[in-house]
The first five atom37 places (N, CA, C, CB, O) and aatype in JSON, in Angstrom:
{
  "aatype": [20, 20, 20, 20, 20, 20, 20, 20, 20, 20, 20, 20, 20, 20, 20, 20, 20, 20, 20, 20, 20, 20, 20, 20, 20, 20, 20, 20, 20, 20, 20, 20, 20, 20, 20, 20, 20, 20, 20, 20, 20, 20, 20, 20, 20, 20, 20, 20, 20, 20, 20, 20, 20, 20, 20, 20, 20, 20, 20, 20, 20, 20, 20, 20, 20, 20, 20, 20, 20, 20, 20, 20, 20, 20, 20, 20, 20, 20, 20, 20, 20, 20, 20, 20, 20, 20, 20, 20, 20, 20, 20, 20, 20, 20, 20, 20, 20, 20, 20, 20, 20, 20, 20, 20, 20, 20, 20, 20, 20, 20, 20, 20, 20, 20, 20, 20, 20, 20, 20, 20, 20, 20, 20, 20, 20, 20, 20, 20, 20, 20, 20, 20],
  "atom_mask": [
    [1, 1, 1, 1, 1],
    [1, 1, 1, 1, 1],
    [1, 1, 1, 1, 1],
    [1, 1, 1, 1, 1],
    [1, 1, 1, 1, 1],
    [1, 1, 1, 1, 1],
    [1, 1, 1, 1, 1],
    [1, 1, 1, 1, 1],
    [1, 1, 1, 1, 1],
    [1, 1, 1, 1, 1],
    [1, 1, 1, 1, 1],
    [1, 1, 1, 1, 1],
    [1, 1, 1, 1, 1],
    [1, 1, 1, 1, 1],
    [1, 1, 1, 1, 1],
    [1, 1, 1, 1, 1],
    [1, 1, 1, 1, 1],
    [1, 1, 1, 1, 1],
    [1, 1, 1, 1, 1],
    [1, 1, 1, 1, 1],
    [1, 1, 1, 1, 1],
    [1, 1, 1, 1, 1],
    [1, 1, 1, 1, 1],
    [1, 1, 1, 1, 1],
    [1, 1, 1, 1, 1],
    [1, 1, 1, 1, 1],
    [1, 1, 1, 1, 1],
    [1, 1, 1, 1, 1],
    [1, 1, 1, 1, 1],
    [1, 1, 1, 1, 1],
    [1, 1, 1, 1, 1],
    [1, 1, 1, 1, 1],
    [1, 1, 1, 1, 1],
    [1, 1, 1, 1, 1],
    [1, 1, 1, 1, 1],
    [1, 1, 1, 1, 1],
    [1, 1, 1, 1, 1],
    [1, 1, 1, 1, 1],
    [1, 1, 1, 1, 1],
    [1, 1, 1, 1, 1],
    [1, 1, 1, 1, 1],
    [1, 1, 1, 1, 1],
    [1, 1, 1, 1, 1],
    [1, 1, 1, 1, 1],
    [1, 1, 1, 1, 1],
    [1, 1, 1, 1, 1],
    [1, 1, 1, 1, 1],
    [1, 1, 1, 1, 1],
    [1, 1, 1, 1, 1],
    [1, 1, 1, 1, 1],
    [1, 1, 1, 1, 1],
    [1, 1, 1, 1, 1],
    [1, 1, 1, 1, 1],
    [1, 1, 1, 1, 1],
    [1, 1, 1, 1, 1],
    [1, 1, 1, 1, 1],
    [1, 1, 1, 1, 1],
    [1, 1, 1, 1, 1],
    [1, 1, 1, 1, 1],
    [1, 1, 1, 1, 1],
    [1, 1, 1, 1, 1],
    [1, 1, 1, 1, 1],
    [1, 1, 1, 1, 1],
    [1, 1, 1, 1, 1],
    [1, 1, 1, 1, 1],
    [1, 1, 1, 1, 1],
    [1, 1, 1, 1, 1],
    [1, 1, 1, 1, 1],
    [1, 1, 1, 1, 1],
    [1, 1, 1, 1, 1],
    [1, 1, 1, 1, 1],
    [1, 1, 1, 1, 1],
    [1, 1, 1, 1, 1],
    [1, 1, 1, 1, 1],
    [1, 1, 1, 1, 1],
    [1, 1, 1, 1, 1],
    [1, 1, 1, 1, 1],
    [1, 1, 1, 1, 1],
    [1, 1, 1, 1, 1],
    [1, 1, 1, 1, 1],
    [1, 1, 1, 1, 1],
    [1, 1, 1, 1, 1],
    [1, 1, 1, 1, 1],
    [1, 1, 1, 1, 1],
    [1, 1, 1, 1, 1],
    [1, 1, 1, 1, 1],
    [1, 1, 1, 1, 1],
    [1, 1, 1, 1, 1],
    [1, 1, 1, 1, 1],
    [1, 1, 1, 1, 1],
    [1, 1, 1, 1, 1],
    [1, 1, 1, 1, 1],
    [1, 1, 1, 1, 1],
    [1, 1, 1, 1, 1],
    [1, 1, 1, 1, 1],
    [1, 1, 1, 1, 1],
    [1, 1, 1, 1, 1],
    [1, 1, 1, 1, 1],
    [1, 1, 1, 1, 1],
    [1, 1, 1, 1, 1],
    [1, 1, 1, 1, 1],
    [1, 1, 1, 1, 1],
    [1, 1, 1, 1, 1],
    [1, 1, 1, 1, 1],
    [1, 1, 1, 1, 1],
    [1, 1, 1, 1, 1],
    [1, 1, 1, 1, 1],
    [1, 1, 1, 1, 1],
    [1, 1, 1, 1, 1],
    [1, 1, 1, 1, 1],
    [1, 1, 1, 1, 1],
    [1, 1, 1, 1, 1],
    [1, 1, 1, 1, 1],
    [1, 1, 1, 1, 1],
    [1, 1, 1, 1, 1],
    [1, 1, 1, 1, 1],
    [1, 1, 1, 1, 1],
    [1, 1, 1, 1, 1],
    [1, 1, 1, 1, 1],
    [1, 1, 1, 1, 1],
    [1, 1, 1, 1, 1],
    [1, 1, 1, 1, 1],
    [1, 1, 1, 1, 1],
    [1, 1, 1, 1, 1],
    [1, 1, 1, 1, 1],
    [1, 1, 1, 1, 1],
    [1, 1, 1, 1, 1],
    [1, 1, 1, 1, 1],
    [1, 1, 1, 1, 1],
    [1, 1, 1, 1, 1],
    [1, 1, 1, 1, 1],
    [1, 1, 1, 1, 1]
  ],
  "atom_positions": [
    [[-0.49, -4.24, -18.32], [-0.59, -5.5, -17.62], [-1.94, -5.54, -16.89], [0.59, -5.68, -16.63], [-2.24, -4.46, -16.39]],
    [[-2.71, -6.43, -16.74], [-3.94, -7.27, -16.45], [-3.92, -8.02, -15.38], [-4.26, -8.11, -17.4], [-3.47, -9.11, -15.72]],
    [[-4.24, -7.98, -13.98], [-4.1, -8.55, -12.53], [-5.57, -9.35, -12.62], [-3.94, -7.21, -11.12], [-6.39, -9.18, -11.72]],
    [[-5.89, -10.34, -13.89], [-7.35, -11.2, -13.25], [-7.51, -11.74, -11.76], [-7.54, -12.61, -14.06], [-6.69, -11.87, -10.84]],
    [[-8.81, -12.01, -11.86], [-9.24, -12.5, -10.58], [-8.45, -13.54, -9.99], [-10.51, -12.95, -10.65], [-8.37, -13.85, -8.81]],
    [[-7.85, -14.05, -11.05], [-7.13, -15.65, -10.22], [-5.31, -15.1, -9.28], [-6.55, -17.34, -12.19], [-4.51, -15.77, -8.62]],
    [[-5.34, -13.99, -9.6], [-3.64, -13.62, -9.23], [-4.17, -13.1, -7.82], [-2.58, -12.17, -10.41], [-3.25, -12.97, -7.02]],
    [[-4.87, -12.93, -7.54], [-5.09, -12.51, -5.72], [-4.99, -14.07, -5.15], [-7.07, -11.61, -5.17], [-4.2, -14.06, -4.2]],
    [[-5.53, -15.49, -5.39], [-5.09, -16.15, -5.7], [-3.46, -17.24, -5.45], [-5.43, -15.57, -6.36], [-3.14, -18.28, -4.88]],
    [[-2.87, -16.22, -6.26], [-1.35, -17.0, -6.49], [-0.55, -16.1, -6.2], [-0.91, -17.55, -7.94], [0.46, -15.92, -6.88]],
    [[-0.89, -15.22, -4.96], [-0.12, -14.66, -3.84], [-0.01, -14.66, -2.32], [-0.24, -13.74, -4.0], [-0.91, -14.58, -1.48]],
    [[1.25, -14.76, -2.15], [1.57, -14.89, -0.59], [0.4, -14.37, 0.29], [2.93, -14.01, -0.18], [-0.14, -13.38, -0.21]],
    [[-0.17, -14.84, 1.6], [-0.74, -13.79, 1.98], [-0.75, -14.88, 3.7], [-2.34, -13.17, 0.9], [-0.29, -15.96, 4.08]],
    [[-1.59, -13.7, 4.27], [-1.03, -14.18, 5.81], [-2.79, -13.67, 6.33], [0.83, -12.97, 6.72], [-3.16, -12.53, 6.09]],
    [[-3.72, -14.67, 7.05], [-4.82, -14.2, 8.07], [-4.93, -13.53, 9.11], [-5.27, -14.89, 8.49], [-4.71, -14.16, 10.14]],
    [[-5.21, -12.37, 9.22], [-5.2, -11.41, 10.84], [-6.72, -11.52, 10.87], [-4.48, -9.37, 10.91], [-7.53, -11.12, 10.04]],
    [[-6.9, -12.2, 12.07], [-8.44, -11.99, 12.12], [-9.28, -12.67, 10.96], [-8.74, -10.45, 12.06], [-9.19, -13.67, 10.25]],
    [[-10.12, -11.62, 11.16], [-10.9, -11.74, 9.4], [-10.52, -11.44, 8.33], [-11.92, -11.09, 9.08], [-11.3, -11.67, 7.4]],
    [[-9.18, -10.82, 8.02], [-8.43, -9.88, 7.51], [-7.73, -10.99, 6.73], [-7.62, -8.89, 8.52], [-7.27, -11.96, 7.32]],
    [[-7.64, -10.87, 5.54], [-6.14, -11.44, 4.96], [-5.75, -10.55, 3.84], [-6.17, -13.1, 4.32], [-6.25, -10.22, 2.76]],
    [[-4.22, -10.18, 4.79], [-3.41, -9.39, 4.13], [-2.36, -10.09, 3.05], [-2.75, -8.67, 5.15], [-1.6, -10.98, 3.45]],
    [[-2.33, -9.6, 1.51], [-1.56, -10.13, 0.66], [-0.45, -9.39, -0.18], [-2.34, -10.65, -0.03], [-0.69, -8.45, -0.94]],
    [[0.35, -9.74, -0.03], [1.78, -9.3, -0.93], [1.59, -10.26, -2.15], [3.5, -9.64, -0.04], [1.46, -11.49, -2.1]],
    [[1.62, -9.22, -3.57], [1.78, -9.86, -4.72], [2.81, -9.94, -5.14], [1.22, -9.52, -5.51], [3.59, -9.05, -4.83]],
    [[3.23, -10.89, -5.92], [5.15, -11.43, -6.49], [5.28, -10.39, -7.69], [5.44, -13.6, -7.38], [6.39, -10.31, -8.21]],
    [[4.39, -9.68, -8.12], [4.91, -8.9, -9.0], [4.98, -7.74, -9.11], [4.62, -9.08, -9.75], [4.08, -7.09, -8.56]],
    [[6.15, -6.92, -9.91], [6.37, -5.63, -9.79], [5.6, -4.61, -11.0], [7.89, -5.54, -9.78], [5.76, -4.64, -12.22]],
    [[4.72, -3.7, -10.17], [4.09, -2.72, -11.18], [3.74, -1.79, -10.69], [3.09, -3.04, -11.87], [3.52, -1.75, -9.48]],
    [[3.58, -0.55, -11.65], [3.63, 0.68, -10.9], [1.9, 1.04, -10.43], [4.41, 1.95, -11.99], [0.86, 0.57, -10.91]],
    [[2.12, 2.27, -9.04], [1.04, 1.83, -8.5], [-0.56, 2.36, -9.14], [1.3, 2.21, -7.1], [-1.65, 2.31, -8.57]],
    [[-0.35, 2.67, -10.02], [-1.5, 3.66, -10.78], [-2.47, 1.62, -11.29], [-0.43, 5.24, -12.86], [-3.61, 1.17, -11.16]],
    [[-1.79, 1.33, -11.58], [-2.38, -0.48, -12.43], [-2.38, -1.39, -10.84], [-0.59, -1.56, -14.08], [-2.6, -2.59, -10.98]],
    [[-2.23, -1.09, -9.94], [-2.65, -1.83, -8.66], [-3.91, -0.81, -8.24], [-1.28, -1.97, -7.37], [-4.72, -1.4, -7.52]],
    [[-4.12, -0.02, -8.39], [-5.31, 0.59, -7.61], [-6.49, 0.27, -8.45], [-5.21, 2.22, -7.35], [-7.57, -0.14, -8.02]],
    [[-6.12, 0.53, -9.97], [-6.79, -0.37, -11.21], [-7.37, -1.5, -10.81], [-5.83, -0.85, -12.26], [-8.5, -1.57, -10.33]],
    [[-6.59, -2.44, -10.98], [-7.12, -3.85, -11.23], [-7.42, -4.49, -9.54], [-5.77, -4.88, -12.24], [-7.66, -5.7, -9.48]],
    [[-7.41, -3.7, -8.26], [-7.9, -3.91, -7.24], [-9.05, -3.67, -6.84], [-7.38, -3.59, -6.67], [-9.8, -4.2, -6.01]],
    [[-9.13, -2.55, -7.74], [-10.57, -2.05, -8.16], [-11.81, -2.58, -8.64], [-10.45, -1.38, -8.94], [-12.99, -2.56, -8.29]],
    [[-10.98, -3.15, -9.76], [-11.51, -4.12, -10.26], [-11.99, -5.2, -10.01], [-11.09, -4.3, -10.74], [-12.93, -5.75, -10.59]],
    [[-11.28, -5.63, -8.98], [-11.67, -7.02, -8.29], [-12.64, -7.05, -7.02], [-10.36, -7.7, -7.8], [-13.08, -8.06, -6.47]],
    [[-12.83, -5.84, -6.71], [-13.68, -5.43, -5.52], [-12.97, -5.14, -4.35], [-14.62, -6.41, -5.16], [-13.48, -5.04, -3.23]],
    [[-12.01, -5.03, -4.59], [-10.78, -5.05, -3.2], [-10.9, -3.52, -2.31], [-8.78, -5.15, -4.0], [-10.14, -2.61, -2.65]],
    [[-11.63, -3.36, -1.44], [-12.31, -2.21, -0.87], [-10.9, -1.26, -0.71], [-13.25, -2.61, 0.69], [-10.95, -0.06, -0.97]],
    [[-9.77, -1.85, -0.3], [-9.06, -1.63, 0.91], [-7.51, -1.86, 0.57], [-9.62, -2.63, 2.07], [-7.61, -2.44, -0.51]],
    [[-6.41, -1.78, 0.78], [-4.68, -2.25, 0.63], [-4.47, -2.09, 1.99], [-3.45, -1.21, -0.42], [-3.31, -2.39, 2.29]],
    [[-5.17, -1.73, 2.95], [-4.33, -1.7, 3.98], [-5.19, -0.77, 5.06], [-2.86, -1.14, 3.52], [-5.77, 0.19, 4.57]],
    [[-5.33, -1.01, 6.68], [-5.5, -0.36, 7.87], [-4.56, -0.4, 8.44], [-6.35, -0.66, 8.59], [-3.51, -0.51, 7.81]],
    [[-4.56, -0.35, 9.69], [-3.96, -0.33, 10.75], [-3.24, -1.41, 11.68], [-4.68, 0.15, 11.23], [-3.16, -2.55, 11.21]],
    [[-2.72, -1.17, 12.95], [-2.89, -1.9, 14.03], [-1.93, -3.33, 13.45], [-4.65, -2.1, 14.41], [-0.89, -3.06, 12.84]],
    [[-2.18, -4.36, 13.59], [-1.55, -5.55, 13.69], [-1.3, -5.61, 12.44], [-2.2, -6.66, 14.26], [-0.22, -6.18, 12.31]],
    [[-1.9, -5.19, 11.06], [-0.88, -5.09, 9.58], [0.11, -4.06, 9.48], [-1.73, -4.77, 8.24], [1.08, -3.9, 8.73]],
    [[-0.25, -3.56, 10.21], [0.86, -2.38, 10.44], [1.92, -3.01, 10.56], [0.75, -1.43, 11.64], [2.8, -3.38, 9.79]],
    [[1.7, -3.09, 11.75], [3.11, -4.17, 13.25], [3.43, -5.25, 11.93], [1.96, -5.56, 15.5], [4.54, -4.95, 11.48]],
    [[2.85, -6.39, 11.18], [3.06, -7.55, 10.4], [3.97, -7.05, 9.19], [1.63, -8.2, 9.94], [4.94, -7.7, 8.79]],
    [[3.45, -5.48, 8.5], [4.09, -5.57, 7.22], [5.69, -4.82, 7.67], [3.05, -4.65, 5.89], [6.56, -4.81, 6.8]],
    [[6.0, -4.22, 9.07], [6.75, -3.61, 9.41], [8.12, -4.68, 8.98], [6.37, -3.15, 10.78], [9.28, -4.31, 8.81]],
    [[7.69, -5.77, 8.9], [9.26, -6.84, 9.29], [9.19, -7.43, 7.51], [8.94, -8.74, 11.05], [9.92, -8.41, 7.36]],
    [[8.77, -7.17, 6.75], [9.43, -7.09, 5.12], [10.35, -6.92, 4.74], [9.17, -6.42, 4.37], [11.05, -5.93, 4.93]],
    [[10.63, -8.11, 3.91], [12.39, -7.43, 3.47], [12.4, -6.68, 2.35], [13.64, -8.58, 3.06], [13.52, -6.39, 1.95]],
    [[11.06, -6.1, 1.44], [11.28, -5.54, 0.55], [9.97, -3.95, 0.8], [11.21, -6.72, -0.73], [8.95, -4.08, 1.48]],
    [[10.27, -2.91, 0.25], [9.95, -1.81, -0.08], [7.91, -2.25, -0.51], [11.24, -1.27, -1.43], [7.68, -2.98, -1.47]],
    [[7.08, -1.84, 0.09], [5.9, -2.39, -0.73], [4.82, -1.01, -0.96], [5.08, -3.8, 0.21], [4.75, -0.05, -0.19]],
    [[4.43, -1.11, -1.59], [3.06, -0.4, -2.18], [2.29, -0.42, -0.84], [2.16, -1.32, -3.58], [2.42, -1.4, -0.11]],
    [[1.37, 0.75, -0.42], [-0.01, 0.26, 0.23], [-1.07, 1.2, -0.59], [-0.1, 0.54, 2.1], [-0.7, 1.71, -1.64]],
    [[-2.17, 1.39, -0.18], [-3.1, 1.46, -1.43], [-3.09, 2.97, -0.78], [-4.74, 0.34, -1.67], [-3.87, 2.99, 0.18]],
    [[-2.51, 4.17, -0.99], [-2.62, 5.29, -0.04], [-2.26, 6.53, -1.24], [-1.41, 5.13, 1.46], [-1.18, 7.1, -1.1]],
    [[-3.06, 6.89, -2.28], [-1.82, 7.93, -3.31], [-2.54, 9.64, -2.37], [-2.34, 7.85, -6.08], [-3.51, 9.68, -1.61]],
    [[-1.87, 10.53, -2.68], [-2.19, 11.54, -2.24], [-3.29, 12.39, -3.12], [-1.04, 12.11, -2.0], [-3.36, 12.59, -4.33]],
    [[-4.04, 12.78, -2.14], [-5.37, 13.51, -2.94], [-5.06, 14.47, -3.92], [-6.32, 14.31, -1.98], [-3.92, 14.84, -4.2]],
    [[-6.07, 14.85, -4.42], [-5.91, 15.97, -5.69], [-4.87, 17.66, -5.12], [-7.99, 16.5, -6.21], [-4.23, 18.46, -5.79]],
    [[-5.16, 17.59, -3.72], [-4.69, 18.44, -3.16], [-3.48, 18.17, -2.57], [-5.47, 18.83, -2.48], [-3.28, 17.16, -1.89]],
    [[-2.49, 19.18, -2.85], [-1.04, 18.54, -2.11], [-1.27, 18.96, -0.74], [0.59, 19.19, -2.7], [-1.79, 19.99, -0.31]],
    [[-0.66, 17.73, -0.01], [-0.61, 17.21, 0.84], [-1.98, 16.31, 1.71], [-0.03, 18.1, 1.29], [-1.9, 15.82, 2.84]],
    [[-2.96, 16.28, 0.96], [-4.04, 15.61, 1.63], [-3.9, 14.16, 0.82], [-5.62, 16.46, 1.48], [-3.84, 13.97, -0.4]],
    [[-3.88, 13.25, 1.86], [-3.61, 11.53, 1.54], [-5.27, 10.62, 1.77], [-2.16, 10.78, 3.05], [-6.22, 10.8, 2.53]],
    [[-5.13, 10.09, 1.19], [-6.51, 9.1, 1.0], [-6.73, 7.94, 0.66], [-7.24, 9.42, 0.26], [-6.78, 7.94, -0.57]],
    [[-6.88, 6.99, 1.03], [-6.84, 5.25, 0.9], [-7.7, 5.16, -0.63], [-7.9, 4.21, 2.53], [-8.47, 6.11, -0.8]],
    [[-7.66, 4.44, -1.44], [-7.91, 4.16, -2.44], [-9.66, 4.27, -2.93], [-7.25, 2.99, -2.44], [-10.27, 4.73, -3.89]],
    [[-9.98, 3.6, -1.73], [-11.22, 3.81, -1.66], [-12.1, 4.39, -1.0], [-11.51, 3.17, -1.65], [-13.16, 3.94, -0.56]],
    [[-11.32, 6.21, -0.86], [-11.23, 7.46, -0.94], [-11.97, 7.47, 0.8], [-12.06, 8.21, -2.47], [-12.76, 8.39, 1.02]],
    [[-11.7, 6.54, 1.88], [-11.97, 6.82, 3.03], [-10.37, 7.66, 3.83], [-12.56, 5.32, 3.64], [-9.22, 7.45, 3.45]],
    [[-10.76, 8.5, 4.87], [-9.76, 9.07, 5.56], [-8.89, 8.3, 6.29], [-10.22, 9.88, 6.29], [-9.13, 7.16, 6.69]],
    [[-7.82, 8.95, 6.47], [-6.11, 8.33, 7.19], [-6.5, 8.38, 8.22], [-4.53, 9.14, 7.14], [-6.59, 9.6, 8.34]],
    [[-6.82, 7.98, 9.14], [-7.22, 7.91, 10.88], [-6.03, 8.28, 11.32], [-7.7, 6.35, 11.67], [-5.91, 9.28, 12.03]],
    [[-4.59, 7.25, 10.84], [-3.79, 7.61, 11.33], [-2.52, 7.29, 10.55], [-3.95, 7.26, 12.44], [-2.52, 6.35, 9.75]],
    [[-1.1, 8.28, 10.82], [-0.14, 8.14, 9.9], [1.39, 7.25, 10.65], [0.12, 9.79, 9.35], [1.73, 6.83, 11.76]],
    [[1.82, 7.3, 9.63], [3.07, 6.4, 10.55], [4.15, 6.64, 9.66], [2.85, 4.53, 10.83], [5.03, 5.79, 9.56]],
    [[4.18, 7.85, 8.91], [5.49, 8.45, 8.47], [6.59, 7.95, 9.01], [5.58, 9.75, 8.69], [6.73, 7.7, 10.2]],
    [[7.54, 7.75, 7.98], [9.18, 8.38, 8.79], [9.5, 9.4, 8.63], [10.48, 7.88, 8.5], [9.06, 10.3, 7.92]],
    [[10.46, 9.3, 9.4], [11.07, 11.13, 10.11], [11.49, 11.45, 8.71], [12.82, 11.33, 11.61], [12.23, 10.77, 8.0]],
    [[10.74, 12.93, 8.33], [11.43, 13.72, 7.52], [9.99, 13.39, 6.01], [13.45, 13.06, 7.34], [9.73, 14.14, 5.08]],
    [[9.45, 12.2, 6.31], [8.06, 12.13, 5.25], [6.44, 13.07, 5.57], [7.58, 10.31, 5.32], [6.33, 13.84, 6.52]],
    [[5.82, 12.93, 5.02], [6.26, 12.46, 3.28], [7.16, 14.27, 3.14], [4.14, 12.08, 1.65], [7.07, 15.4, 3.62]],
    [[7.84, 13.61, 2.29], [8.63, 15.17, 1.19], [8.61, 15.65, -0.19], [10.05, 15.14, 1.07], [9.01, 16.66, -0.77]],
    [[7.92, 14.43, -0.59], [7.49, 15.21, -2.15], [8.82, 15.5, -2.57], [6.45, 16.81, -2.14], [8.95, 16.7, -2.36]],
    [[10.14, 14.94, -3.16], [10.91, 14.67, -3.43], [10.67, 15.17, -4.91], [11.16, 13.54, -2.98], [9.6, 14.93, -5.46]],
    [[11.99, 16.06, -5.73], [10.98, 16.87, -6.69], [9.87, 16.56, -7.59], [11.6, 17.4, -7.44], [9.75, 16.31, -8.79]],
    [[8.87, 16.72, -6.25], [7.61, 17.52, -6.65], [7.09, 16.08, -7.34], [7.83, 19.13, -7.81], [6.32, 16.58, -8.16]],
    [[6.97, 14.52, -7.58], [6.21, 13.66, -8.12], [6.46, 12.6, -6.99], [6.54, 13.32, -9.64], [6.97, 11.51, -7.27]],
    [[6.16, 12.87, -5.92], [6.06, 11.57, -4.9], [4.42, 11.85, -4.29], [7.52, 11.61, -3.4], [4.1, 12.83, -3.62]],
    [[3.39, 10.59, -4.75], [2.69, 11.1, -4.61], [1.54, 9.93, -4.7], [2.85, 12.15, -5.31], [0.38, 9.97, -5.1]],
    [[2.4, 8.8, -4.14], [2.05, 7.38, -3.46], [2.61, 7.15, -1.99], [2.67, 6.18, -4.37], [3.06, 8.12, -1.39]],
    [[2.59, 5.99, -1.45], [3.13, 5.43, -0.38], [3.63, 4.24, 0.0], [2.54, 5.57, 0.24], [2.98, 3.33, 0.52]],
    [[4.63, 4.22, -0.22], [5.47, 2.82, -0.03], [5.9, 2.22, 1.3], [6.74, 2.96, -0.71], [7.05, 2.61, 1.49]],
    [[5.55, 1.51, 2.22], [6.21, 0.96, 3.11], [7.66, 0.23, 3.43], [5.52, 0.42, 3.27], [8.05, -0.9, 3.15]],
    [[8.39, 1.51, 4.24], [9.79, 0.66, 4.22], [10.3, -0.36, 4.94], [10.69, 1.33, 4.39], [9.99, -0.44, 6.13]],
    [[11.08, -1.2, 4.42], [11.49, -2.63, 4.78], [12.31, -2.0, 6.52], [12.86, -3.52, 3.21], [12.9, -0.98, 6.87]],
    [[12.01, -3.0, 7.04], [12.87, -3.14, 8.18], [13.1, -1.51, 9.3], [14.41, -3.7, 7.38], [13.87, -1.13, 10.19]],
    [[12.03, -1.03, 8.61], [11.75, 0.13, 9.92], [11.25, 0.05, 10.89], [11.13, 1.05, 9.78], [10.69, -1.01, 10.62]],
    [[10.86, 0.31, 12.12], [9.41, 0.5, 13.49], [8.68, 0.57, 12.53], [9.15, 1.97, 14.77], [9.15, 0.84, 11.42]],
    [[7.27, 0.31, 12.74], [6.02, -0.29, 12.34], [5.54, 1.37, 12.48], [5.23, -1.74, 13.39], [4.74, 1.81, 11.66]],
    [[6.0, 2.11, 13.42], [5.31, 3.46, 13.81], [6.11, 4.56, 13.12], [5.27, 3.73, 15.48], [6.08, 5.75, 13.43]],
    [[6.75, 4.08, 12.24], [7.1, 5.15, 11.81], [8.25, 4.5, 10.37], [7.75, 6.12, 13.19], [9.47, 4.46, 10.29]],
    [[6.96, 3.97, 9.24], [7.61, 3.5, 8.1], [6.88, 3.76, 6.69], [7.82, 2.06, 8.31], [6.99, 2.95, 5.77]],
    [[6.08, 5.03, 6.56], [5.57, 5.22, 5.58], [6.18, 5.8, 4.94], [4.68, 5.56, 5.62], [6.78, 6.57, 5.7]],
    [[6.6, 6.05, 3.58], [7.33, 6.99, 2.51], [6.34, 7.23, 1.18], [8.86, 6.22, 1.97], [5.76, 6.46, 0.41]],
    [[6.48, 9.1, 1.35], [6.27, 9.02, -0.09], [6.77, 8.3, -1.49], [6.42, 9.97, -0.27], [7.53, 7.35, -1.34]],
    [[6.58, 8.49, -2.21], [7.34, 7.62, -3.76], [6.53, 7.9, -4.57], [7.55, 5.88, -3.91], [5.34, 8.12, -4.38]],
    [[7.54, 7.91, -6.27], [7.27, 8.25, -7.23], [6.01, 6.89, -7.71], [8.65, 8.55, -7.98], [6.39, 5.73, -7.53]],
    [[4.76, 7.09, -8.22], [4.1, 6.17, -8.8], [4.14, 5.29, -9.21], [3.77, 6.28, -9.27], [3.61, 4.19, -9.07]],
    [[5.3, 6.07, -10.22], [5.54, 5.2, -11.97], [6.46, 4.06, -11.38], [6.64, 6.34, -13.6], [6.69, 3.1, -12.11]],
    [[7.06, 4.1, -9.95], [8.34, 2.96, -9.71], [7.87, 1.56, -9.46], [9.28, 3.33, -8.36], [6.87, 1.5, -8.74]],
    [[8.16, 0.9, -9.71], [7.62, -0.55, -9.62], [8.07, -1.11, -8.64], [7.86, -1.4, -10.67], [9.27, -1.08, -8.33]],
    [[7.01, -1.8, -7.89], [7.19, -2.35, -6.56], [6.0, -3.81, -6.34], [6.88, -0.93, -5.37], [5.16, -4.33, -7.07]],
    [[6.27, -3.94, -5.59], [4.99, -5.3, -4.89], [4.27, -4.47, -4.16], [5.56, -6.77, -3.7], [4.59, -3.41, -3.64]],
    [[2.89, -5.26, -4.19], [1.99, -3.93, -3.09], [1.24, -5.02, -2.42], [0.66, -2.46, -3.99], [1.01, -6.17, -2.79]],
    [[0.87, -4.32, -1.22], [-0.08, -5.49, 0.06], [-1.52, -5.39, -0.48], [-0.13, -4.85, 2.11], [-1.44, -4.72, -1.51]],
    [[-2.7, -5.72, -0.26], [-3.58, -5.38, -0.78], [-4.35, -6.2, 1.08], [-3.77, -5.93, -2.64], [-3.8, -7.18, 1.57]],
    [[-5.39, -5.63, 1.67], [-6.21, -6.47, 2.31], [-7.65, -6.71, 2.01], [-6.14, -6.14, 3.42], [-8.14, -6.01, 1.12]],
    [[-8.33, -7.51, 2.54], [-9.59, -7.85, 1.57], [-10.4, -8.94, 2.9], [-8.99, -8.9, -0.34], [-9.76, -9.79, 3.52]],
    [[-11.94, -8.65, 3.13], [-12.05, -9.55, 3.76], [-11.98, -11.49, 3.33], [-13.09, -9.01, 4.19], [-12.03, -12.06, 2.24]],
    [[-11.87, -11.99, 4.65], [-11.75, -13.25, 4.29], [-13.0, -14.84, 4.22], [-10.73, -13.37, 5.15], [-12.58, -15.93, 3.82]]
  ]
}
C-alpha cells in the first residue's frame, strides 16, 4: 500500500500551535507508515507536552513514529533524533515474545504514562506531526 501526498490531506487532524497533529483513517502496519512519511518529508510522528496530553483521550490504540533501535532496548523517533522523554505504562515496554519493537499509544490511559511496546506487523492508525 502507497500513502501519496494527497492522504495527509484526507485525514483528521487537530492545530497545537504550529504543530498539526494527524490521525490517519487507515490501518497499516508500522514499517509502511515510517515509509511513506518519509516519503512525504514528515520529519516527525510525534513530541511531547500538549500532543501528549491531546492524543492521551483516543478511543483507539495508535502508532507514534518511535520503533526501537538496532539495539534492544534503545528507542528512537523515526527521524533517528533522541527520546527526551518516556511515558511508558507500568510494566512497558516488555518485548512480549521477543518482536515488540514499535510503540503504540494506549486509548484512554494518563497521558504520563501510555506508551506500549507492539508487534510492527499489527495494523493500527498512526498520528503523524508535521509543521503547519
Amino acid at each position: 500500500m502507497y500513502i501519496d501526498q494527497f492522504a495527509i490531506h484526507n485525514i483528521w487532524h487537530k492545530i497545537i500551535f504550529s504543530i498539526t497533529v494527524s490521525v490517519n483513517i487507515q490501518y497499516v502496519p508500522f514499517f509502511l507508515v515510517s515509509n511513506n512519511f518519509a516519503h512525504l518529508g514528515v520529519n516527525h510522528f510525534f513530541t511531547y507536552g500538549l500532543q501528549q496530553e491531546f492524543m492521551s483521550n483516543f478511543q483507539i490504540n495508535v502508532w507514534i513514529g518511535l520503533p526501537e533501535n538496532v539495539t534492544e532496548g534503545v528507542w528512537k523517533w523515526v527521524d533517528n533524533t533522541e527520546v527526551i522523554k518516556e511515558y511508558w505504562a507500568t510494566g512497558e515496554p516488555n518485548n512480549v515474545n521477543g518482536i515488540e519493537d514499535c510503540v503504540e499509544i494506549l486509548s484512554g490511559r494518563p497521558s504520563q504514562e501510555n506508551w506500549n511496546d507492539f508487534s510492527c506487523e499489527e495494523k493500527k492508525h498512526y498520528v503523524c506531526e508535521y509543521e503547519y
